[in-house]
Every structure is written in structure tokens, then in C-alpha cells.
ZAMARTI-640034 format. One record per residue: x, y, z of N, C-alpha, C in turn; residue in one letter. Coordinates in steps of 0.05 Angstrom, whole numbers, padded with zeros to 5 digits, always signed. Layout:
N
XYZXYZXYZa;...
end
This chain:
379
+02312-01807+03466+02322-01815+03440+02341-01793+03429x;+02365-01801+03412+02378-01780+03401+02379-01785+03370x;+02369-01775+03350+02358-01782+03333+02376-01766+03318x;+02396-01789+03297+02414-01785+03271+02397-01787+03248x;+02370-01784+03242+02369-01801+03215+02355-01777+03198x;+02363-01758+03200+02348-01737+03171+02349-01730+03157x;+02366-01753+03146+02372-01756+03116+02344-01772+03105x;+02328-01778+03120+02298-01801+03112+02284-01778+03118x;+02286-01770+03149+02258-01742+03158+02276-01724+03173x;+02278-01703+03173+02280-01671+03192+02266-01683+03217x;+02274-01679+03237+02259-01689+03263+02274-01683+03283x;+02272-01661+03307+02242-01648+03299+02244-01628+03274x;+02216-01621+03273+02214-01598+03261+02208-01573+03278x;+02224-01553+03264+02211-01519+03279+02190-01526+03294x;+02191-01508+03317+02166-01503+03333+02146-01493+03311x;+02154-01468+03303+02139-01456+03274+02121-01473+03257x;+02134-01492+03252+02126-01507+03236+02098-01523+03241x;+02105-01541+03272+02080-01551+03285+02065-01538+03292x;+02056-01507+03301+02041-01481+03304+02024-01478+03280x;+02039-01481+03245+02023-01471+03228+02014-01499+03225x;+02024-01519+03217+02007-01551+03210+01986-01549+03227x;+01982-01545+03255+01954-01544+03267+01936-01522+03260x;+01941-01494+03256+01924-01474+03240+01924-01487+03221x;+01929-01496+03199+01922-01502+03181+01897-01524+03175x;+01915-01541+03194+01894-01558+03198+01865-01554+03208x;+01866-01535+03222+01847-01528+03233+01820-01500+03220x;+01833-01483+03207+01833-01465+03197+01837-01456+03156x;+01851-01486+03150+01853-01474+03130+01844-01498+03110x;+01840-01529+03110+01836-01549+03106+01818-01555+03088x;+01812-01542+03058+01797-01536+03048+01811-01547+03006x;+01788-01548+02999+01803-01551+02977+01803-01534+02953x;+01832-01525+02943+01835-01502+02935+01826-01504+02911x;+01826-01476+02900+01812-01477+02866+01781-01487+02863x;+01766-01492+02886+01749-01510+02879+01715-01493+02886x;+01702-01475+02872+01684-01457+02879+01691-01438+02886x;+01674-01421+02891+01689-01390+02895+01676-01378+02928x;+01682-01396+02944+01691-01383+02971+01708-01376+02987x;+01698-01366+03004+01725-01350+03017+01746-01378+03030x;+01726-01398+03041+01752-01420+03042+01774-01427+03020x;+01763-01436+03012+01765-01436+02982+01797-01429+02970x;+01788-01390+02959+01815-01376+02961+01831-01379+02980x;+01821-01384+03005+01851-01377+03022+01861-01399+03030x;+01855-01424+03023+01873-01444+03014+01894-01444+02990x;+01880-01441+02975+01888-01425+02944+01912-01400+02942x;+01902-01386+02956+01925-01368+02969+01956-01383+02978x;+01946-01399+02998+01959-01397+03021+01985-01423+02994x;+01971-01440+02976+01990-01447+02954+02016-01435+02946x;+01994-01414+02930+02001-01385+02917+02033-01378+02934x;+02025-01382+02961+02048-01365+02985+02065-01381+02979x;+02066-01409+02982+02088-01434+02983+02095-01427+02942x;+02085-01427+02928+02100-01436+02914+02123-01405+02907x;+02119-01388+02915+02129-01363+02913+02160-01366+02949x;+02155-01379+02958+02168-01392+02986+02190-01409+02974x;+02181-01431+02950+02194-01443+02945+02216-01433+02918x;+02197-01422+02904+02223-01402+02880+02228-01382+02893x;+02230-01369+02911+02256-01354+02926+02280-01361+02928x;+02277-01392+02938+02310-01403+02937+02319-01407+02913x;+02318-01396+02888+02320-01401+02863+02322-01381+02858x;+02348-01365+02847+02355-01340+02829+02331-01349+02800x;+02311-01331+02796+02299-01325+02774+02281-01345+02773x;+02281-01355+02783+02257-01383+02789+02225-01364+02789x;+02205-01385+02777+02173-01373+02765+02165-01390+02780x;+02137-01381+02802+02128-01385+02820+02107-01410+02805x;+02096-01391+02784+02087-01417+02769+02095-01449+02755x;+02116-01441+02759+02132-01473+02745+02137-01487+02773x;+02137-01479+02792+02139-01499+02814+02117-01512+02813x;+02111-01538+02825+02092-01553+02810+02092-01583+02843x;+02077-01578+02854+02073-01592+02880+02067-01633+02873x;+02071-01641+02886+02071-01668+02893+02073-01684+02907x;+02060-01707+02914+02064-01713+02942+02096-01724+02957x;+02103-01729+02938+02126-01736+02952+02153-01738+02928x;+02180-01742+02931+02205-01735+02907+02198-01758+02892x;+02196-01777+02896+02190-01803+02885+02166-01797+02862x;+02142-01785+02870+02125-01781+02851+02140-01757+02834x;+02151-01741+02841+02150-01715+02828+02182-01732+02803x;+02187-01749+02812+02207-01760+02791+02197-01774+02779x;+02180-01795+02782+02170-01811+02769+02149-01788+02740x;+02147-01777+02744+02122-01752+02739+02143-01739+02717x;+02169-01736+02724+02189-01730+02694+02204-01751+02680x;+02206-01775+02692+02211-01799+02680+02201-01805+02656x;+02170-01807+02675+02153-01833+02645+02148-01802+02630x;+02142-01772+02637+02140-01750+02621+02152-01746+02596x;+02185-01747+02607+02198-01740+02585+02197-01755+02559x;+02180-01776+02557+02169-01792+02533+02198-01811+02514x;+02212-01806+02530+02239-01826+02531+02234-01845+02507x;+02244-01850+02489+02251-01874+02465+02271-01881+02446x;+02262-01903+02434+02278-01909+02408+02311-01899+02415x;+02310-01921+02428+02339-01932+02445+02357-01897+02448x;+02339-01885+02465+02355-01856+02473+02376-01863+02498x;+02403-01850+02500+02421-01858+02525+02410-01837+02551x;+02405-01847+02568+02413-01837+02593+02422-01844+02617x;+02445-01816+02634+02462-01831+02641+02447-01812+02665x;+02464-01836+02687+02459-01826+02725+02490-01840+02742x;+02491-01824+02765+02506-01829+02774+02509-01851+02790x;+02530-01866+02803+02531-01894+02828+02518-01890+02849x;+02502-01865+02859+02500-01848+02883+02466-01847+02879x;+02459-01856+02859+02433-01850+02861+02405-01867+02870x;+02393-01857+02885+02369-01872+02899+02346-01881+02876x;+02335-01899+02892+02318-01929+02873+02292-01908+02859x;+02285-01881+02873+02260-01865+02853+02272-01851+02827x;+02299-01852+02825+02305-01850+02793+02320-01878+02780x;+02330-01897+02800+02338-01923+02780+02319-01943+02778x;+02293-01941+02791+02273-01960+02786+02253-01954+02756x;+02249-01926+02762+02232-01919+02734+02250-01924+02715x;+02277-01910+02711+02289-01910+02682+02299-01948+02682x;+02289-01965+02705+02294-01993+02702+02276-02005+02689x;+02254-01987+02687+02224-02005+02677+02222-02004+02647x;+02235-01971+02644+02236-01953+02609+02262-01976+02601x;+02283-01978+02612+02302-01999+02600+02296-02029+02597x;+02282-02044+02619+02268-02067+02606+02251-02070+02584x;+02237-02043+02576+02223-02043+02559+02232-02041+02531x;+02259-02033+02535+02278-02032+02508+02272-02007+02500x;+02264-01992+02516+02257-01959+02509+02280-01937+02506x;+02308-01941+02528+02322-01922+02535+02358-01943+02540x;+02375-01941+02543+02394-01942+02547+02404-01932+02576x;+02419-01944+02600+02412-01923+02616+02451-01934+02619x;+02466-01915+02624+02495-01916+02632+02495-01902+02657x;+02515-01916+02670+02534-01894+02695+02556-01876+02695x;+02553-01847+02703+02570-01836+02698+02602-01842+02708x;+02620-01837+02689+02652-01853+02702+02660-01832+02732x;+02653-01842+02755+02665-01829+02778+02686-01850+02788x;+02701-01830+02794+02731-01852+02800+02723-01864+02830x;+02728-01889+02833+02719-01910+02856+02746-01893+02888x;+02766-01889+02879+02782-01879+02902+02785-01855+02907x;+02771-01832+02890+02779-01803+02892+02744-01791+02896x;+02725-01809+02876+02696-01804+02874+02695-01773+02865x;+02717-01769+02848+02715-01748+02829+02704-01758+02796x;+02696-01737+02789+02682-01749+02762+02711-01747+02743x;+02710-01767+02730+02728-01768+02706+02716-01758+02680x;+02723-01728+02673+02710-01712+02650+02720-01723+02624x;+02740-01722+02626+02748-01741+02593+02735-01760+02594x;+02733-01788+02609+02716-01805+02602+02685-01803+02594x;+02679-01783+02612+02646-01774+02610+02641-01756+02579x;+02672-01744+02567+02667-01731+02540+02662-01751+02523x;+02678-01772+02533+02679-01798+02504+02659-01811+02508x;+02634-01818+02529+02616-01826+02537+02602-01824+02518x;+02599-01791+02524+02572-01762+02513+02578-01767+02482x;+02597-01769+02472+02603-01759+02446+02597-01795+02429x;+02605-01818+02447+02597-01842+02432+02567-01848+02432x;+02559-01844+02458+02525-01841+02463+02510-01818+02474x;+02497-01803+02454+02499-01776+02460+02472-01773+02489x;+02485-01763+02500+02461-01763+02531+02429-01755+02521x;+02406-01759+02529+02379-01755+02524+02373-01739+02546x;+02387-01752+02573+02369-01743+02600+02409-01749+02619x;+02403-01730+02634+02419-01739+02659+02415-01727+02678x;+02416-01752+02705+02399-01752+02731+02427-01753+02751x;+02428-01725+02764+02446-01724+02790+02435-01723+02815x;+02437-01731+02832+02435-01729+02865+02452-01699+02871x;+02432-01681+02883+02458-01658+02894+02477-01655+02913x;+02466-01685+02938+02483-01686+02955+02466-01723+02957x;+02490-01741+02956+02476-01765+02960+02467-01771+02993x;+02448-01797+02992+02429-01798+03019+02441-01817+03038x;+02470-01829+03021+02479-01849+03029+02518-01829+03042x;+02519-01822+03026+02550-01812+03032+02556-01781+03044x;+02526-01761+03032+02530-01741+03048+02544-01730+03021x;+02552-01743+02993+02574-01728+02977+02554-01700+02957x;+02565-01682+02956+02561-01658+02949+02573-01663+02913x;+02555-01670+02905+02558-01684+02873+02569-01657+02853x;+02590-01660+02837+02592-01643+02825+02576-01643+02794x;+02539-01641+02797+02533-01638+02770+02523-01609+02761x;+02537-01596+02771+02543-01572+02753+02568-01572+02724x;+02581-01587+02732+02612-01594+02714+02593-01610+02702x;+02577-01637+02694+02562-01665+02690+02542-01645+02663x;+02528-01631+02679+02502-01616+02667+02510-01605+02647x;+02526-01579+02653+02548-01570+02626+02550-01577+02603x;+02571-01603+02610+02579-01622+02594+02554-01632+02573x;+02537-01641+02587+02507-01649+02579+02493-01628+02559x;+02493-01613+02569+02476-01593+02545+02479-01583+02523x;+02511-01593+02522+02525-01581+02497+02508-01605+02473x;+02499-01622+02479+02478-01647+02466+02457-01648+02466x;+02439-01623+02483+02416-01617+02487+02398-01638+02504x;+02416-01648+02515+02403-01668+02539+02386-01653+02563x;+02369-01661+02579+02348-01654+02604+02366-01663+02621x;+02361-01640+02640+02384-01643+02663+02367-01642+02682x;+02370-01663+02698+02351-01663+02720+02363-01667+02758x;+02356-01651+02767+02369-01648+02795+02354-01662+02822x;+02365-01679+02833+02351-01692+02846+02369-01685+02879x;+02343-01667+02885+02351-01648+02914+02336-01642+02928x;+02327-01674+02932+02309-01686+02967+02334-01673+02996x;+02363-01680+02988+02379-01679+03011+02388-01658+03012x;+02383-01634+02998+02393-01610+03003+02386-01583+03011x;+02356-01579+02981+02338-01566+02968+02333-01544+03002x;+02335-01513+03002+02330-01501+03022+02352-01494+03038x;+02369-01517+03040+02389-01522+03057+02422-01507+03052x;+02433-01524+03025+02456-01515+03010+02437-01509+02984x;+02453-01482+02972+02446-01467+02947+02448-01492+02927x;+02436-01485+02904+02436-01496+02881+02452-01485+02867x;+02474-01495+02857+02496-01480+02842+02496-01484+02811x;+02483-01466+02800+02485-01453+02766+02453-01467+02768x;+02437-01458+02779+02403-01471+02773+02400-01467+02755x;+02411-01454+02729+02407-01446+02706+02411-01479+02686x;+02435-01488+02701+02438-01516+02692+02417-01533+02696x;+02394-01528+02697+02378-01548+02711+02356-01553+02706x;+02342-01571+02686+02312-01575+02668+02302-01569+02694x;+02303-01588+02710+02282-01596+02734+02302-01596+02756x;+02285-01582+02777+02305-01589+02801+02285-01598+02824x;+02278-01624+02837+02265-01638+02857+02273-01642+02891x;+02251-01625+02903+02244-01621+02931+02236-01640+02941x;+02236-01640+02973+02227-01663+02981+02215-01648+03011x;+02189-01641+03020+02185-01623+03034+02195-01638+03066x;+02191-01653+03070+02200-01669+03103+02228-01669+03100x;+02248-01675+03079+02279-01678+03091+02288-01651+03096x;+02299-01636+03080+02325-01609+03085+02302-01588+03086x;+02278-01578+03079+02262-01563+03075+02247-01562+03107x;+02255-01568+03123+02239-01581+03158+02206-01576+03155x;+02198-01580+03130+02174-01590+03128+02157-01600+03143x;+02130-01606+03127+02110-01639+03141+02119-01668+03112x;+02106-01686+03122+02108-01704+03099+02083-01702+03085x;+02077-01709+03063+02067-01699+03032+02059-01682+03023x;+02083-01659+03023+02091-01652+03006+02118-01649+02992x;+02126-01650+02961+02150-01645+02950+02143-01641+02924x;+02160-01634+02907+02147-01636+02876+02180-01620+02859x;+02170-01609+02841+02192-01596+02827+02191-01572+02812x;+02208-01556+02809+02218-01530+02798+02227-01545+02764x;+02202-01530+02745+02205-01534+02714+02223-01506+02705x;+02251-01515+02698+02265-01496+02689+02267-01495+02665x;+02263-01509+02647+02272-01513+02618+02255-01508+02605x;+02252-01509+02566+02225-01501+02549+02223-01539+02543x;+02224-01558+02545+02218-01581+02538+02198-01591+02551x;+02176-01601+02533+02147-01604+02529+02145-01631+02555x;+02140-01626+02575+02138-01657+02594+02098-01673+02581x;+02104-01692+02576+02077-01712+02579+02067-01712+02604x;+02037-01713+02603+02027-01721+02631+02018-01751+02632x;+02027-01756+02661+02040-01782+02672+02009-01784+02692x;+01992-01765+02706+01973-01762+02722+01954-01739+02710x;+01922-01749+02712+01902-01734+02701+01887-01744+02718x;+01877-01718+02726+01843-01718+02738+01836-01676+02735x;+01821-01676+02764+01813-01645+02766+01819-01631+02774x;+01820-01609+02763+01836-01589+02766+01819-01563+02778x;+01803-01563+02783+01777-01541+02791+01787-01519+02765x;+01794-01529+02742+01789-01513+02727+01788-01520+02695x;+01773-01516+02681+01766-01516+02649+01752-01551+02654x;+01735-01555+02675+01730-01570+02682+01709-01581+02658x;+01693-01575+02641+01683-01586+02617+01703-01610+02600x;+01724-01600+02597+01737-01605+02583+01755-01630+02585x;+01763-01666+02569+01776-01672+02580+01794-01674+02576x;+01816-01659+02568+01843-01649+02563+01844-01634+02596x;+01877-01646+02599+01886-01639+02624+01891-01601+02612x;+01893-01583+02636+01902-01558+02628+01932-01561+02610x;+01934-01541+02596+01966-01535+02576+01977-01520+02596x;+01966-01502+02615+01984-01481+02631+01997-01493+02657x;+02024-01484+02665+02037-01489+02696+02025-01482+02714x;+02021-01487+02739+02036-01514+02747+02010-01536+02748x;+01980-01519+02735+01963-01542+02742+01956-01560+02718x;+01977-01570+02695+01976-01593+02677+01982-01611+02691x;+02008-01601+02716+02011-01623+02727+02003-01630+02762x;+01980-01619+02767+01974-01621+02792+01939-01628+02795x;+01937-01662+02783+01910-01661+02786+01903-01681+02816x;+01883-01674+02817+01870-01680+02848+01869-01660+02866x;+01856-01659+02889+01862-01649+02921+01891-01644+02927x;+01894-01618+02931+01923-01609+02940+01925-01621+02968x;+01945-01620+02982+01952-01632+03008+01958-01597+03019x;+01936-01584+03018+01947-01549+03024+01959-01550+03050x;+01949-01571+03076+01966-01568+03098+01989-01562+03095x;+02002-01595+03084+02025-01586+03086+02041-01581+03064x;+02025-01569+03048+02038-01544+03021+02049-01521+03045x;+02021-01518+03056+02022-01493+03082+02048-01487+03093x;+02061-01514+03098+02084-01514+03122+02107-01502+03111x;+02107-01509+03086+02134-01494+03071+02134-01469+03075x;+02116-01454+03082+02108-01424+03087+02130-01414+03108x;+02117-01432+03129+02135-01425+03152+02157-01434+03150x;+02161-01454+03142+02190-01474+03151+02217-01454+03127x;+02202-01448+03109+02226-01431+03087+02226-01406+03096x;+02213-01397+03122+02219-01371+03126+02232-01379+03143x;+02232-01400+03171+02256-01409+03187+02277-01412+03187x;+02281-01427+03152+02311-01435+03139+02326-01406+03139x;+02310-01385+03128+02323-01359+03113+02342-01350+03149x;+02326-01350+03170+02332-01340+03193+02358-01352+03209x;+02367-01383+03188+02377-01394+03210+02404-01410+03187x;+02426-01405+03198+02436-01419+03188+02454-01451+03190x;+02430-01460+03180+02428-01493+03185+02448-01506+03164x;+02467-01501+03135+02482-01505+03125+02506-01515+03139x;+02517-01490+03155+02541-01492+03164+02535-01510+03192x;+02524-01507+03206+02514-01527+03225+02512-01554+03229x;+02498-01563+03198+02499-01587+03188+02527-01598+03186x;+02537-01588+03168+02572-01595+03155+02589-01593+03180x;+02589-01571+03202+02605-01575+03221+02601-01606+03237x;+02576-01615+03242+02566-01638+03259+02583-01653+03244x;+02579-01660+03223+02595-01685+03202+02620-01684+03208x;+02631-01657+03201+02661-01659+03195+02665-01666+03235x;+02657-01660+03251+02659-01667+03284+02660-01697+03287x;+02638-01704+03277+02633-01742+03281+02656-01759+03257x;+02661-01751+03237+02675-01763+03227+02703-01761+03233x;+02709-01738+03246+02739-01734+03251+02741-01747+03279x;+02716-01749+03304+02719-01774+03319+02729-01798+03314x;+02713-01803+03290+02710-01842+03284+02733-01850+03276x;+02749-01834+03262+02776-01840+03259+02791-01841+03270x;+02788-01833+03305+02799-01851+03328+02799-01863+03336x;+02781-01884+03326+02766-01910+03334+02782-01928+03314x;+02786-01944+03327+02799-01974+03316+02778-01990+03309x;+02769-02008+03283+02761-02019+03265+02730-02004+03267x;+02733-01978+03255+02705-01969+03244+02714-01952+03216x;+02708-01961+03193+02712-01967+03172+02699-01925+03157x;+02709-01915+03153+02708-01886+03140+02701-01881+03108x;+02683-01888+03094+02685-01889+03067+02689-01866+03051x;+02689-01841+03073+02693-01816+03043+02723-01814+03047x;+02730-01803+03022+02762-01798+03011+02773-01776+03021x;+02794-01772+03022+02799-01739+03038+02794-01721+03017x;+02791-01701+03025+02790-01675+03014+02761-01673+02988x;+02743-01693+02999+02713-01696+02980+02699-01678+02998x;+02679-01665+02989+02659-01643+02999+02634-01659+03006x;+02636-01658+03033+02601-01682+03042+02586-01658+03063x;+02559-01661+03057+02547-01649+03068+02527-01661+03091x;+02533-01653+03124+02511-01678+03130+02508-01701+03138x;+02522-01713+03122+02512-01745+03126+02531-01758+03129x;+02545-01780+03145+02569-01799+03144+02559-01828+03153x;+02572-01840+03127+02566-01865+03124+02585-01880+03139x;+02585-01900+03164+02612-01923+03163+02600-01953+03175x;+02620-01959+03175+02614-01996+03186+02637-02004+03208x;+02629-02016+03224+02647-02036+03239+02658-02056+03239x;+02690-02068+03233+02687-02084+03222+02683-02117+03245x;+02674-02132+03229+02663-02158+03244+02635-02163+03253x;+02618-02133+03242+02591-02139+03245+02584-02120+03214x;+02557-02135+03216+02533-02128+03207+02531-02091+03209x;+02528-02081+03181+02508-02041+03189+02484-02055+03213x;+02469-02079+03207+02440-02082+03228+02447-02082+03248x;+02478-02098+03257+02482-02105+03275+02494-02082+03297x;+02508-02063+03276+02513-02037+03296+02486-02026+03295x;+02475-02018+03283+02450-02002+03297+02429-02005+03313x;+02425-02033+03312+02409-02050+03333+02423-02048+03366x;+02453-02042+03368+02464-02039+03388+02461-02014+03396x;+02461-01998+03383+02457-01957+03382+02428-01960+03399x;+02404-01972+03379+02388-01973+03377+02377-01977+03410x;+02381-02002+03417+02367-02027+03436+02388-02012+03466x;+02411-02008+03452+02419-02013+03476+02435-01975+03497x;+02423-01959+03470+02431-01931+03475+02418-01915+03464x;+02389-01918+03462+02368-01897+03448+02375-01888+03434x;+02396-01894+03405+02410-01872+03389+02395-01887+03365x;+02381-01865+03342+02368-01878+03322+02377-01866+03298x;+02390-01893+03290+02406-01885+03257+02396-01904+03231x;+02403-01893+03211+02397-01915+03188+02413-01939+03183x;+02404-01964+03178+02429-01980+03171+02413-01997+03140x;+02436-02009+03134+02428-02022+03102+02434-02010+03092x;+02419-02006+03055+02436-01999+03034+02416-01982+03020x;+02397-01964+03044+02383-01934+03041+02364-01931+03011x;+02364-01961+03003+02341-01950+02975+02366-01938+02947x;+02393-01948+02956+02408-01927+02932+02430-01962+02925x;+02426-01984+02913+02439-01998+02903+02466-01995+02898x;+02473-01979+02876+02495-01984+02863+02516-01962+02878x;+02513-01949+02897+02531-01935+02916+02550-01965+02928x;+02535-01984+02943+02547-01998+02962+02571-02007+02943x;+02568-02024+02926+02582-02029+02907+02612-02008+02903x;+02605-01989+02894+02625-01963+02890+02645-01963+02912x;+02625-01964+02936+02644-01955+02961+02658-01972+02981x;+02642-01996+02975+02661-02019+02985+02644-02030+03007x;+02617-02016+03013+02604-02029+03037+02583-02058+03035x;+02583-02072+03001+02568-02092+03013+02579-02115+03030x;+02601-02116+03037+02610-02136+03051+02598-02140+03081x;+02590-02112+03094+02572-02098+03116+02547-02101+03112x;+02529-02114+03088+02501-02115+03085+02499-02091+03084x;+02519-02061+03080+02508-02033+03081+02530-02018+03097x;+02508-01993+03105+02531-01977+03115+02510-01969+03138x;+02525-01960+03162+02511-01945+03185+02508-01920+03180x;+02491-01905+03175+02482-01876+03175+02477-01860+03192x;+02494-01839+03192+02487-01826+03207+02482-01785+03195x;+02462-01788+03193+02452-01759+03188+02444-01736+03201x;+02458-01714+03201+02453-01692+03220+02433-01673+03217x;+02415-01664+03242+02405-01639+03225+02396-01623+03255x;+02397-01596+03242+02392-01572+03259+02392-01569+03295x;+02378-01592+03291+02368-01593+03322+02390-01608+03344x;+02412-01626+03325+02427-01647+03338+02450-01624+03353x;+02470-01641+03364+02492-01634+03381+02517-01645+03384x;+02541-01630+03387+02562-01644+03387+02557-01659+03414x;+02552-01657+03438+02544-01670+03460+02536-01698+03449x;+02508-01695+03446+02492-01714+03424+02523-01741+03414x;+02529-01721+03395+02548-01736+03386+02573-01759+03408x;+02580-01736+03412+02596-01754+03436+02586-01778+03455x;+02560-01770+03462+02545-01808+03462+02538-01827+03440x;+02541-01821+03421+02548-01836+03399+02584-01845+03405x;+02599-01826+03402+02620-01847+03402+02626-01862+03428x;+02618-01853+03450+02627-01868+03472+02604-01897+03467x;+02584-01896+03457+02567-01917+03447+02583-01937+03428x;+02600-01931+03412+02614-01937+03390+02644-01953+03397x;+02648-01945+03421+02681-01946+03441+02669-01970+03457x;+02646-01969+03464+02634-01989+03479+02632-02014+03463x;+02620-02010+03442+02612-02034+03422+02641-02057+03416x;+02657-02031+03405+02681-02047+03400+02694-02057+03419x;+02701-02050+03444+02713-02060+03459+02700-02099+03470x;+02668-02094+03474+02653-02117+03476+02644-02115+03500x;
end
């Protein structure tokens, strides 16, 4: 199998990585905070390690405000319904963004709770248009605004550092949504950034459940989840202190664990430029190919990921061919992120073919993809 798709999972992961998930598992599997034994703490610890693992990649970042979850989807939903959103407040998100921030702020807007707009990104350049986004801000003054740091669908390297800015001058929550990056490419001006959300299996070469988020800002979040906390356990008020107001239940310490290793892997290796070279390689192929359809614009910054279609079939219908007929395993459809296809021109394709790079892939690799691709079209 030659496996494009880690923009969904990292696969594989570090040797490192599968080494500590079995110690852990084996050795460390215990539930933290919870009595005072030696298991106990050194589960507790071994937290302690990851969340100090994880604000490293964060100029000035508090080990305590990192705040674990099982997965980006919870840890958004968890500042969604938090931020206590009302009485028709605006918030805006970009065309690029996936269904775990347009489904919750879909449920707060049916409810007549929130207002939710899209930010003006121009459809042929997919640069943000700032004057329009001033007259936006200034007719409906922002509450909350939700960026993707690199989308899951296009690979685009979002400029909401310029977005956030803009935003704060209104005292809006800026929230960073950086499943596709987080570990990988820096966070640029983290300072801009209420919340910034991990996703431990994609860019982080994690295990799956864990992800959660980095609390940057002083704004009071609601709790969305209550139970135990192995601590002030009398009491039934969730804790007031970070990160365990918002971390009730059984930690998943395994694979909290893995971040241990896998963020000391990242520091060793540089998987950034690696990534972006694969892309800019496969896309500058496909553009030798006659009717395979290229949706990013020139001179846009994509990290990773390249979206295209063939024309006269189906995204299913090319990857089922990859798939069935050349062990090559990619994403097809419209990735959980709606209002991208729209933007970019791919629902006429039922979607886009995905193809996502990571660490472990190859330009080789690649090059059976296109001769897979040369094959298709020809018939």
C-alpha cells in the first residue's frame, strides 16, 4: 500500500512512537490523579511531561492551560457551546472550514443564538479581502472568529494572523483550528490566539485519542463536560483551576504518553519542509497531465495537501481506481468541510481527490501515483 491520506491520520507513525504506546500500555496504564500511589503519580507525571511537550511548541505557552481531549472535534465543541455565545452575537469563519466548527456554531444559529458569516476570501486569488472584512467587522462587530491554519481539503496555509488582528481590535475570541499543522508548521503571532486546537494522530505523529487545546486568552470559558476530577472531590462544582475544570473523567494517559515521544521526534526531524517539498513535486507533475483539474491558484502558500479531480469522472471514481486497482490510498469526497467545494469549484466532481503527504512518503511513491494517473486517463 502507498498511503496519501494524513491529512485524516499520520501513518505510519515513528518507530518511537509504537515503542512508547506499548510501555505505556503496558507499564503505565493507570489512572492519573486518582489516590496516592506510585502508579498513580507516574501516570500523572507522565501528563505533567506531555502537557509541558506540548507548550514548548508555543513561545510563552503555560503548561497548565493546555487542556487534553479526546479528539479536535471535542476540544472545539468544548469552546463552542463554552463561550456562552448569545443574543444575536456575529461570528464569522472561513469557506475552508471543517463540519467540528460549522456544525456546532450550526446548532447555536438554529437556535437563534449567534449569527454566523463567512469571511470575504476572493474565489480566484483565495486571498482574504481586508477592506471587505473591515466593513464586515465594523457593520457586525465579530464575537468569535474561527480559522483553519492550514485547510484539510486544499493544503491552504490560511492567513489568520492578518483575520485575528483585525478581530481583536473588537475584542472578539480568536480561535485557531490546528488539527493540520499543530507540531508541524509554527504558529505565527500565537499571541493572536484565544485558543489554539491539536489534534494528536494528524501533524503531531501521535496515537488516536488524544487532542485538546492551548487556553491563551483571560475569557471566562463555561463548562460544556463535568464529572471527576480526582480532586476537591466532595464538592459538586467542577474545579475553577486549569487545565482540570476542563478535563473530567479518565485521562487516555497512553496516548497523552505518545506526545512525549512523538514531539521529541518532530523537534529532531524536519518534517515541514519535507512535507511542502512532496506537494509542490506532485502538483507540479499533475500539471502535465491532460484533464486533471489543479484547484490552488499560483503563488498561494499550501502546505501538504493537494486537492484535484479528473475530468469525466467522479473524486470516488478516481480513487476507487488508485485504490482497487494500484494499492494507492487517498481521500475522495468533500472531507467533512462543505462550503470549500463550493469556493473551489469541485462540486461538479462529487469532491476533490486528496492527496496528503507525510514524513514517511516519497517522491518514488509519488511517481506511481502519476503513472497510475497517465494510466487512468488514457483508459
Amino acid at each position: 500500500m502507498i498511503y496519501f491520506d494524513n491529512a485524516a491520520t499520520t501513518f505510519p507513525k515513528p518507530e518511537c512512537v509504537y515503542l512508547e504506546l506499548d510501555r505505556a500500555n503496558r507499564s503505565l496504564a493507570f489512572n492519573a490523579g486518582r489516590g496516592e500511589s506510585k502508579e498513580s503519580e507516574m501516570a500523572a507525571s507522565a501528563i505533567r511531561s506531555a502537557r509541558l511537550s506540548i507548550s514548548s511548541l508555543l513561545p510563552q505557552a503555560t503548561p497548565n492551560h493546555v487542556v487534553f481531549e479526546c479528539s479536535a472535534t471535542e476540544a472545539l465543541n468544548m469552546i463552542i457551546f463554552g463561550l456562552g455565545l448569545s443574543g444575536q452575537e456575529t461570528v464569522y469563519l472561513s469557506p475552508f472550514e471543517h463540519n467540528s466548527i460549522i456544525r456546532p456554531l450550526h446548532i447555536l444559529a438554529e437556535k437563534g443564538n449567534i449569527r454566523v458569516l463567512q469571511l470575504p476570501f476572493d474565489k480566484t486569488t483565495w486571498e482574504i479581502d481586508e477592506k471587505k472584512m473591515a466593513d464586515m467587522f465594523a457593520a457586525h462587530h465579530p464575537s468569535a472568529v474561527f480559522l483553519s491554519q492550514i485547510s484539510n481539503v486544499t493544503g491552504y496555509d490560511l492567513p489568520y494572523e492578518t483575520v485575528f488582528s483585525a478581530a481583536r481590535r473588537f475584542g472578539a475570541v480568536t480561535i485557531l483550528d490546528a488539527a493540520q499543522g499543530f507540531g508541524v508548521f509554527p504558529i505565527r503571532k500565537p499571541e493572536l490566539c484565544s485558543y489554539i486546537v491539536f489534534a494528536g494522530h494528524k501533524s503531531l505523529y501521535g496515537s488516536f485519542g488524544v487532542a485538546g487545546f492551548v487556553k491563551n486568552g483571560s475569557d471566562a470559558l463555561g463548562i460544556v463536560k463535568a464529572g471527576g476530577t480526582g480532586s476537591d472531590s466532595l464538592s459538586p462544582d467542577m474545579p475553577s483551576e486549569l487545565p482540570s475544570r476542563f478535563e473530567a473523567g479518565s485521562m487516555n494517559v497512553v496516548a497523552i504518553d505518545s506526545l512525549n515521544a512523538s514531539i521529541k521526534w518532530l523537534k529532531e526531524h524536519d518534517v515541514a519542509s519535507h512535507e511542502t517539498d512532496l506537494a509542490r513535486y506532485f502538483r507540479n507533475e499533475i500539471k502535465k497531465i491532460d484533464k486533471i483539474i489543479d484547484f490552488q491558484p499560483e503563488g498561494i502558500s499550501c502546505k501538504g495537501i493537494v486537492s484535484f479531480d479528473v475530468e469525466g469522472l467522479t473524486a470516488e471514481q478516481t480513487g476507487a481506481f488508485l485504490s482497487e486497482e494500484c494499492g494507492i490510498s487517498v481521500r475522495t469526497g468533500f472531507h467533512c468541510a462543505p462550503y470549500v467545494h463550493e469556493f473551489i469549484g469541485s462540486e461538479r466532481f462529487l469532491g476533490t481527490v486528496r492527496c496528503s503527504f507525510g514524513f514517511f512518503n516519497t517522491k518514488e511513491q509519488i511517481d506511481v501515483m502519476i503513472d497510475a494517473l497517465r494510466r487512468l486517463i488514457r483508459g
